[in-house]
N, C-alpha and C positions, 0 to 999 in steps of 0.2 A: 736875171731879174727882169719882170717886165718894164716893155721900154716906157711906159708912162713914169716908170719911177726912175728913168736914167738920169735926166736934168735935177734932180732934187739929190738925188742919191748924189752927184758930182759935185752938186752945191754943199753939202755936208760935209762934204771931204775939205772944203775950203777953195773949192776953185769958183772963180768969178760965175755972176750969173748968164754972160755971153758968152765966154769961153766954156761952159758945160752946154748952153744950148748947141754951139757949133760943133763941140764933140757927137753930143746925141746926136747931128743931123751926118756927122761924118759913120757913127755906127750902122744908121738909119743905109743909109747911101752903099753899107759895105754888103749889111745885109739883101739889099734888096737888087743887088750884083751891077749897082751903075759905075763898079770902082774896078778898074784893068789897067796893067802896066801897057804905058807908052814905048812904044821902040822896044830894041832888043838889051840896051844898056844893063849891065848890071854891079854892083860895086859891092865887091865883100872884105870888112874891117879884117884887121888881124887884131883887135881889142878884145878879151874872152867877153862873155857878161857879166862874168861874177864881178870882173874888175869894174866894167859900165855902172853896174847895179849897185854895187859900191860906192863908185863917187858919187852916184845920184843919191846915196842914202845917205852918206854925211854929209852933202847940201840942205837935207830934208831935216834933218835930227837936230 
């Protein structure tokens, strides 16, 4: 989608008018490559996603 219709499109989905702008600016920022991992840290879940994607969908529903 172009990015002029990010903040609106987000807004439609139901999310706040400042929380879709700072998303857009977090897109805006991914894409345009100001966004790299700090250090060498790195932390990997033993949670699958289905299960993740799961409890986020019946928080949602």
């Amino acid at each position: 989608m172009p990015r002029a219709a990010w903040t609106d499109t987000l807004v439609a989905t139901g999310l706040p008018l400042r929380a879709a702008e700072l998303l857009g600016g977090l897109y805006e920022a991914g894409d345009a490559g100001r966004l790299a991992p700090a250090g060498d840290r790195q932390v990997r879940g033993t949670t699958p996603i289905e299960e993740t994607l799961g409890a986020v969908l019946q928080l949602v529903a």
